[in-house]
VOGU-3710 file (C-alpha; in Angstrom, 3 decimals, decimal comma):
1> xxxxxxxxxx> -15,972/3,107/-70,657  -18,111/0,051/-71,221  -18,968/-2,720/-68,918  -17,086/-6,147/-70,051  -19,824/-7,842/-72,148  -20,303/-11,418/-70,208  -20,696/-14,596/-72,466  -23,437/-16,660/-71,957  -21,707/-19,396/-70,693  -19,570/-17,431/-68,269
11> xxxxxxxxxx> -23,365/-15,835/-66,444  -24,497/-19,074/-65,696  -20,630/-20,413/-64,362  -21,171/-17,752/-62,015  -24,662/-18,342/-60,852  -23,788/-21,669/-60,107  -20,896/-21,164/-57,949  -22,871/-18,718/-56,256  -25,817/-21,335/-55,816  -23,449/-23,866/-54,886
21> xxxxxxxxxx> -21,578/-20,832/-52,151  -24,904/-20,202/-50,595  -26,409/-23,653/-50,230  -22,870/-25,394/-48,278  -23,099/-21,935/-46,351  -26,773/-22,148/-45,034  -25,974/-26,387/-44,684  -22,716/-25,637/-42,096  -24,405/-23,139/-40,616  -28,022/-25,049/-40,120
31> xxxxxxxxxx> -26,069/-28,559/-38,867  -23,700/-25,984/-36,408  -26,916/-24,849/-34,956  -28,562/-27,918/-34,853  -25,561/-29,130/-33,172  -25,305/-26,971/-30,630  -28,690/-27,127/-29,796  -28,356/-31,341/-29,141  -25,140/-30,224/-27,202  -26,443/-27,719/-25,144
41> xxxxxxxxxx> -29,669/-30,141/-24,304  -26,511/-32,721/-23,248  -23,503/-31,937/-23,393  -22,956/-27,951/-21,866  -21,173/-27,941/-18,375  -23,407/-25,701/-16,680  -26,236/-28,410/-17,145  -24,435/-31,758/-16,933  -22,377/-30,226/-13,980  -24,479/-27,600/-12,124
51> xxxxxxxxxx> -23,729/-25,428/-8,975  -25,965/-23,665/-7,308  -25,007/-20,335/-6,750  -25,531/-17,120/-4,998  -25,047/-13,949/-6,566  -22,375/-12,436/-4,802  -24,170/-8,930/-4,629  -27,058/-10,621/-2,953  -24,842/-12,331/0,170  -25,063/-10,650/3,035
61> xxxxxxxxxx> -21,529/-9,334/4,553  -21,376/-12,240/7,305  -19,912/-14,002/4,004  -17,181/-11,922/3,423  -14,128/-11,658/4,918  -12,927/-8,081/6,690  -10,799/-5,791/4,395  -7,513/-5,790/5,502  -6,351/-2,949/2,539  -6,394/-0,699/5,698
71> xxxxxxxxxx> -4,656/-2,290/8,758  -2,032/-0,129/9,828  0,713/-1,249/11,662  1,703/-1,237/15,345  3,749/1,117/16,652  6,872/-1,305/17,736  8,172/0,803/20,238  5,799/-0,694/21,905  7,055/-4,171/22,213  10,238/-2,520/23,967
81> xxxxxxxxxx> 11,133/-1,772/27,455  11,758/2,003/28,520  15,312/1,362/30,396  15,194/3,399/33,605  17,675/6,607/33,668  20,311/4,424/36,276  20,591/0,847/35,837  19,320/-0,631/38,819  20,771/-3,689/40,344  19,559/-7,237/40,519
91> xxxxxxxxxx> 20,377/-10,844/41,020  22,883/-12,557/39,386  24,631/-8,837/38,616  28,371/-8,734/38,569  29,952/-5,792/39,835  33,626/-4,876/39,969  34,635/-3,516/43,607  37,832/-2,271/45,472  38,152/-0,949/48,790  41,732/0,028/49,420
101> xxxxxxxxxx> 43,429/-2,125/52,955  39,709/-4,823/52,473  39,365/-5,626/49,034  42,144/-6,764/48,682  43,887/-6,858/52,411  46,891/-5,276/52,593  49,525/-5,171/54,997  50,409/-2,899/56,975  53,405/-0,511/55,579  52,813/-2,025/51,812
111> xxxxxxxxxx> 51,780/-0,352/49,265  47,910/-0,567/47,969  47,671/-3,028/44,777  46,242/-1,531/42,022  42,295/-2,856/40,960  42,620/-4,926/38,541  40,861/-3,750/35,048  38,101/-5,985/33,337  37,313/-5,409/29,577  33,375/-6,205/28,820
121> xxxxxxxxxx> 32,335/-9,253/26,342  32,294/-8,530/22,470  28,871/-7,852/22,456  28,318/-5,988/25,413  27,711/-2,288/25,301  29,271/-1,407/28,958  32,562/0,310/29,179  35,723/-0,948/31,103  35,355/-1,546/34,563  37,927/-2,133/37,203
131> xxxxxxxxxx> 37,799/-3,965/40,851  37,872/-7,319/41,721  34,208/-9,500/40,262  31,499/-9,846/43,095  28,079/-11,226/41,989  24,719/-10,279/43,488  23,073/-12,816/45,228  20,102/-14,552/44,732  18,350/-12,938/47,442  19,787/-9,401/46,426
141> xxxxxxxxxx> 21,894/-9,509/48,728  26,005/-8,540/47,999  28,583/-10,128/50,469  32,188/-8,244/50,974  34,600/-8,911/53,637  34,253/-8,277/57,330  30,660/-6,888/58,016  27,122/-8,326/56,814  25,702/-9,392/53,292  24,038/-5,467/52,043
151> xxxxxxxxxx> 20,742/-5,509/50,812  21,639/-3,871/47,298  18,900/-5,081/44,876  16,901/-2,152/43,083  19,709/0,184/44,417  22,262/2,032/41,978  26,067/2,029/41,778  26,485/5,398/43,476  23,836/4,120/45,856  25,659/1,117/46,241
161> xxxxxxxxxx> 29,167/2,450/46,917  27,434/5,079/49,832  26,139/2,071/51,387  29,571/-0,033/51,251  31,021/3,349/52,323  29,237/3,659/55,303  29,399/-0,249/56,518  32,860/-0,001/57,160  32,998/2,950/58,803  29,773/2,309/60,714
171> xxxxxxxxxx> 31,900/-0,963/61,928  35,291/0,904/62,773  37,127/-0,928/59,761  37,847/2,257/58,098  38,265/5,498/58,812  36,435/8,080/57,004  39,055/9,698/55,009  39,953/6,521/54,474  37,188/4,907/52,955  36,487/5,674/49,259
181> xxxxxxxxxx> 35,426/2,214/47,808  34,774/1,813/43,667  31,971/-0,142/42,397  31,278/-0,754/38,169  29,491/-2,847/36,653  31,123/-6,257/34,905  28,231/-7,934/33,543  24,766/-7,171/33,556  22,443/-9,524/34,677  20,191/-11,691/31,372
191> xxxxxxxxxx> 17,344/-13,678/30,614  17,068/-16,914/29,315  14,233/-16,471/26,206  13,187/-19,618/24,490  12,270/-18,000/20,507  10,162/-20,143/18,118  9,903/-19,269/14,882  8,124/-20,793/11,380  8,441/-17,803/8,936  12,362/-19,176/7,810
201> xxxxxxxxxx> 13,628/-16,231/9,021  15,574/-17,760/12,484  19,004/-17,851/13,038  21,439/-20,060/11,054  18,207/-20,008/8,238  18,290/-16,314/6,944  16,437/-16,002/3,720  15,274/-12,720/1,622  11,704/-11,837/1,774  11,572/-12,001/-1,901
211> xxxxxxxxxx> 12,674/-16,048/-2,229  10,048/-16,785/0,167  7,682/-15,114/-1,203  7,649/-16,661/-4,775  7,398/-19,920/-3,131  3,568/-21,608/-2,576  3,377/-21,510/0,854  3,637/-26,027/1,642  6,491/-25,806/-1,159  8,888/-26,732/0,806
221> xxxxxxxxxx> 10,254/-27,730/4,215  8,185/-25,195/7,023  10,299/-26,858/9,776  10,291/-24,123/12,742  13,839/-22,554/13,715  13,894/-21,720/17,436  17,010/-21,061/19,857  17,588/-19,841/23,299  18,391/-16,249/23,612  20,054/-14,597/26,566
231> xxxxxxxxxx> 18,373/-10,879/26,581  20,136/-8,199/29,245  18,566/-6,545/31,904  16,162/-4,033/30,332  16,316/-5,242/26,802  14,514/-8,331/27,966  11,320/-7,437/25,837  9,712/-8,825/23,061  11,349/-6,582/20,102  14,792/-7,323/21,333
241> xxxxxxxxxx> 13,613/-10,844/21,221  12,627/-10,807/17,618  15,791/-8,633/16,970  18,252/-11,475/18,076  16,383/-13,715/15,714  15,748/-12,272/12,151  13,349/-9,374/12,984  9,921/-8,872/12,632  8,142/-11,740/11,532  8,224/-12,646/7,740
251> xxxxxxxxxx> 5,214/-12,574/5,214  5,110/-16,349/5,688  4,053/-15,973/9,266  1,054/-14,403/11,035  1,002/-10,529/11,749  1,042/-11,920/15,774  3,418/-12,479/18,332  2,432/-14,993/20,782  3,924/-15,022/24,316  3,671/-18,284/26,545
261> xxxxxxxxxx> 4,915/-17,468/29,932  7,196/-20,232/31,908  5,228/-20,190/35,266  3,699/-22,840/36,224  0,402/-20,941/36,799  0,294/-20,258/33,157  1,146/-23,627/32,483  -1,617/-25,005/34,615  -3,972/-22,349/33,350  -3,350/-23,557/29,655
271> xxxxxxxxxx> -4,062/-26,813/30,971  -6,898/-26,628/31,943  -8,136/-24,593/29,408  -7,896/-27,726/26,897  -9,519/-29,770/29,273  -12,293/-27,801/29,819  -12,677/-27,170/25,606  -12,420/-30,880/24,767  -14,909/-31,850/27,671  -17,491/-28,854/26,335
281> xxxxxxxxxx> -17,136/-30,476/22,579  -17,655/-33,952/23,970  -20,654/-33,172/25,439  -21,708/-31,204/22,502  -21,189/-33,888/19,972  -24,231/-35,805/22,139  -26,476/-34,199/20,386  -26,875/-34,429/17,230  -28,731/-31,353/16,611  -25,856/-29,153/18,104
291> xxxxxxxxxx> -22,745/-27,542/16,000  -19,500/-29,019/17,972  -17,952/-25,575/19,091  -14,454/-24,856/17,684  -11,496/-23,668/19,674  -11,450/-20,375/21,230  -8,264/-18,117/21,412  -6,428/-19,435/24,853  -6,816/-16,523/27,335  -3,124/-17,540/29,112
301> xxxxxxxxxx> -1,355/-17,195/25,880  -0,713/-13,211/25,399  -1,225/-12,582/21,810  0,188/-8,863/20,577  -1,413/-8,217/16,742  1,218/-6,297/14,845  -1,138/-4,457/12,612  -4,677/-2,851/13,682  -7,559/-0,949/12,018  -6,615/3,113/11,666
311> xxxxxxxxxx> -7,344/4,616/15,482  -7,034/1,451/16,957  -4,601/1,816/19,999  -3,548/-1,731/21,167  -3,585/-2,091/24,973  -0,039/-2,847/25,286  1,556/-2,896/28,615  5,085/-2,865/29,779  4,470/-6,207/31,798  2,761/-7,462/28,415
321> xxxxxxxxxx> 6,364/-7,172/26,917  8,728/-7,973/29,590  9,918/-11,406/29,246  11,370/-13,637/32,152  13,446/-16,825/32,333  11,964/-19,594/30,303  9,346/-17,895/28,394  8,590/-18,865/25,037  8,034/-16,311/22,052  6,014/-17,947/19,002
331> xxxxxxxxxx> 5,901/-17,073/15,494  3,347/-19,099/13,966  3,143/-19,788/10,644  0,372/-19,288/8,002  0,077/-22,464/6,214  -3,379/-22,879/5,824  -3,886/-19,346/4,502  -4,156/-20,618/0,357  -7,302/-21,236/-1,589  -7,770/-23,297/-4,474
341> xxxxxxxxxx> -8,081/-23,231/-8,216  -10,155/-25,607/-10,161  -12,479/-25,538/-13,335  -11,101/-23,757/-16,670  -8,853/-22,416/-14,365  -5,252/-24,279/-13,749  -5,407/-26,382/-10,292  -3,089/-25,295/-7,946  -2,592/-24,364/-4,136  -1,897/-20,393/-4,108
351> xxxxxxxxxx> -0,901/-18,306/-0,591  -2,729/-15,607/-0,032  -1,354/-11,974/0,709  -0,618/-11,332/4,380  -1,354/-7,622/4,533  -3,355/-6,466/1,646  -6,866/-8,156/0,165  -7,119/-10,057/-2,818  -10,405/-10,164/-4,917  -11,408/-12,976/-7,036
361> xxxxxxxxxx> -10,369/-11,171/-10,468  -6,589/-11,025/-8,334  -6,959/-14,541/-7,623  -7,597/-15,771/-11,227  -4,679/-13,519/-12,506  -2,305/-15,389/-9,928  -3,873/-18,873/-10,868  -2,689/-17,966/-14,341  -6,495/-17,372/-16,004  -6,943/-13,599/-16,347
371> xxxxxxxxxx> -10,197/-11,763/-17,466  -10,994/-11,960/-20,928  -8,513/-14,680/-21,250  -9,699/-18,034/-23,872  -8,999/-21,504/-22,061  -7,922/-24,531/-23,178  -10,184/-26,525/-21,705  -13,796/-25,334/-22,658  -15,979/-26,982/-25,513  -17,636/-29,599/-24,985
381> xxxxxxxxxx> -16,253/-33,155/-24,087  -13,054/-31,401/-23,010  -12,326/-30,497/-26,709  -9,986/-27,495/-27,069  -12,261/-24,236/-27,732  -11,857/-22,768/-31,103  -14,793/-19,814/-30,948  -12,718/-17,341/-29,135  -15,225/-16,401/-26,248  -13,608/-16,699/-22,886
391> xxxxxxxxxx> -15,506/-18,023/-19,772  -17,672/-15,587/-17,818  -18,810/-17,474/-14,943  -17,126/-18,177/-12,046  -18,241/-20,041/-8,245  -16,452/-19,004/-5,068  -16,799/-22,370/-2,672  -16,715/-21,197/0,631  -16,785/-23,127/4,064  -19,379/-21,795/6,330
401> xxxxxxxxxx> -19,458/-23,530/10,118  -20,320/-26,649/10,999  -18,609/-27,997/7,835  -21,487/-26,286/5,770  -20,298/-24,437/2,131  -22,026/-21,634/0,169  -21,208/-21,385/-3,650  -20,885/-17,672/-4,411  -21,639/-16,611/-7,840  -19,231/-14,362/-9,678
411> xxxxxxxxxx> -20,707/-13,500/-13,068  -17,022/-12,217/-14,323  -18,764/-9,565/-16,769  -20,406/-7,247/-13,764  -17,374/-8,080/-11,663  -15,451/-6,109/-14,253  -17,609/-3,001/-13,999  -18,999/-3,327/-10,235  -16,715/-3,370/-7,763  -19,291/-4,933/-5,035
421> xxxxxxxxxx> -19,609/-7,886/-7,558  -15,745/-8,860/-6,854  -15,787/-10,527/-3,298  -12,757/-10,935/-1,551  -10,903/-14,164/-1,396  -10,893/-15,785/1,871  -8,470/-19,119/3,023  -9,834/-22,110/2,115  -12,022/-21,088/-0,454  -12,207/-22,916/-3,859
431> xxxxxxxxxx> -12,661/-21,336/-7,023  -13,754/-22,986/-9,967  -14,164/-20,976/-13,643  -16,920/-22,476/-15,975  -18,519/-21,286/-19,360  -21,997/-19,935/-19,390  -24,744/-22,298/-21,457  -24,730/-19,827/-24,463  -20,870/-18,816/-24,124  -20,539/-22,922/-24,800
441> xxxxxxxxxx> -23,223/-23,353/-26,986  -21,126/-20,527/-29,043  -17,809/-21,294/-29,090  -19,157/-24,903/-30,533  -21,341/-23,010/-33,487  -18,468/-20,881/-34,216  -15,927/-23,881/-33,873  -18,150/-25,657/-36,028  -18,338/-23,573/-39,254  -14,633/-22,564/-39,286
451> xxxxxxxxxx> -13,713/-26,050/-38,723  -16,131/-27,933/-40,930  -17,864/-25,476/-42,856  -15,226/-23,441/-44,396  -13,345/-26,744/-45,248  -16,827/-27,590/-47,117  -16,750/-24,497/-49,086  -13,285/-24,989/-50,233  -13,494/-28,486/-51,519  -16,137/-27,441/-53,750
//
């Protein structure tokens, strides 16, 4: 088969479109280049709006925040009391007694009356007891009829009953056949605990973990919910505390407990403490050259972390966790754990995870600007970006002391593929995406021709 035999006419149609293809080609392409050179000379972000940045493989790690991928958590049997194997008496216990012929006083010739039988509260755990209600004193003392108060604190009930036993017939009241008293135990003595709480998780506010977690952390109310518990004898610890109350505290609060002790030692102690900061940072702030210090950790305020580094054993004590009247347990919340988003990125104030890390490739994929992702706020001027290559440059503002900032450079392209190039996110810190100078100069050359140039070519 032959070629098609081409007129004369028809050749040189076809050269000239082809002329005419080729010149509006290398025109759009040599004005989009020319353009973007002008723009990137005036117009590119990196240039107009520059931050000076530090690699973030070159920081050293004072800059970075600790991992926290591998706190464990605390064992919280700790934060208990062990009860002792007999309860042991105290103040302000109420024990059920009857002594036949004393308590109550019978007649001679009359039948004994029956002790009367006492069924415990609703939420008590003790059994039924019967005899007639006698409270321990405050000095621990127990007063019956006809001899002396008995010195009964730190004793048991069978203790308690020998020693009742053998006052009466020490004192000739009964006679030793005779005497066969009953002592139980009404009510167990409590504590008055003051709980404080800011993770929404308090009484008369119960909320699931996973509504408070979608919220942004200053999304809504953070008004604290707090209440006074009355703890039993023995179960007057810190975990009972937080068990009367919603549990362990939420992921909107601190992985802490904080204890503040009613004394008035403490309370002088924490006092002072203040005193003694804000009269240090006065005298600081004199000169000029000098960094005002910030405030330490108050050593009267017991703080009990709830998670710890692997083989970390927290030095715990049972007097640590024993609570008395009118101490306060604090949950504190974490409101100023968020960092910002700014840039290509969306603005926004995001919380940061309690008890794992986030990196900065993390962060952008909660801001809503993943890797790889185009933006609609690149180009130049604000314009929309039409070249399809996403930003690969993004600055990590973080505050340093003394109200000093470094600007840690993430190039997003090694982040992907180095793991050391990924810092962690830290609270406080700002994050800002930008195009590189060529990724902008780019997006406006390829912008350029498909906008302009291929528009050209069609019209003629």
């Amino acid at each position: 088969m032959h070629p098609i035999a081409l007129s004369e006419s028809s050749r040189m149609n076809i050269n000239l479109f082809q002329t005419r293809v080729w010149k509006h080609i290398r025109t759009t392409v040599g004005l989009g280049v020319a353009a973007s050179l002008v723009a990137s000379l005036t117009g590119c972000s990196s240039l107009t709006q520059p931050i000076d940045g530090v690699p973030a493989h070159r920081l050293p790690p004072e800059f970075f925040p600790a991992p926290k991928n591998n706190l464990v958590p605390v064992d919280i049997a700790l934060l208990s009391l062990e009860p002792p194997r007999d309860y042991q008496l105290g103040p302000d216990d109420i024990l059920g007694v009857y002594i036949e012929g004393v308590l109550p006083f019978n007649p001679p010739n009359t039948p004994p009356e029956p002790p009367p039988v006492n069924f415990p509260e609703q939420d008590s755990t003790l059994p039924p007891s019967i005899g007639y209600p006698i409270a321990v004193q405050d000095d621990g003392t127990l007063s019956l009829p006809l001899i002396e108060p008995l010195e009964v604190e730190g004793l048991t009930l069978d203790q308690v009953r020998e020693k009742i036993r053998e006052a009466y017939i020490d004192n000739d009241i009964l006679r030793e056949e005779k005497a066969r008293p009953i002592v139980t135990l009404i009510k167990e003595r409590t504590y008055d605990v003051i709980v404080v709480r800011e993770d929404g998780l308090g009484e008369g506010n119960q909320r699931s973990l996973q509504a408070q977690s979608s919220e942004f952390i200053r999304g809504r109310d953070r008004s604290a919910s707090g209440g006074l518990v009355k703890l039993p004898a023995y179960k007057n610890d810190i975990l009972h505390a937080l068990v009367e109350t919603g549990g362990l505290p939420g992921l909107n609060a601190k992985n802490e407990v904080r204890v503040l002790r009613a004394s008035e030692a403490d309370k002088r102690k924490r006092a002072q403490f203040v005193r003694d900061f804000y009269a240090s940072q006065r005298n600081a702030m004199l000169d000029p050259c000098v960094c005002p210090p910030e405030l330490p950790p108050d050593p009267s305020i017991l703080r009990i972390p709830l998670r710890l580094p692997p083989g970390v054993i927290p030095n715990i004590t049972p007097e640590d966790v024993e609570l008395q009247d009118g101490d306060i347990v604090y949950i504190e919340n974490r409101e100023t754990e968020v960092f910002y988003t700014g840039g290509l990125l969306p603005g926004g104030e995001f919380p940061l995870p309690r008890d794992y890390d986030l990196d900065v490739l993390g962060a952008m994929a909660i801001a809503g600007g993943g890797i790889g992702q185009t933006t609609g706020g690149g180009g130049f001027g604000g314009a929309r970006s039409v070249g399809g290559v996403p930003p690969g440059m993004l600055y990590v503002l973080r505050q340093t002391p003394c109200n000093g900032q470094v600007a840690i450079e993430v190039d997003l392209a090694r982040a992907v593929n180095d793991p050391r190039s990924r810092p962690l996110v830290q609270p406080g810190d700002t994050l800002i995406l930008q195009y590189k100078c060529e990724e902008e100069v780019l997006n406006f050359s390829l912008g350029t021709f498909f906008t302009y140039g291929i528009q050209e070519l069609l019209r003629n």
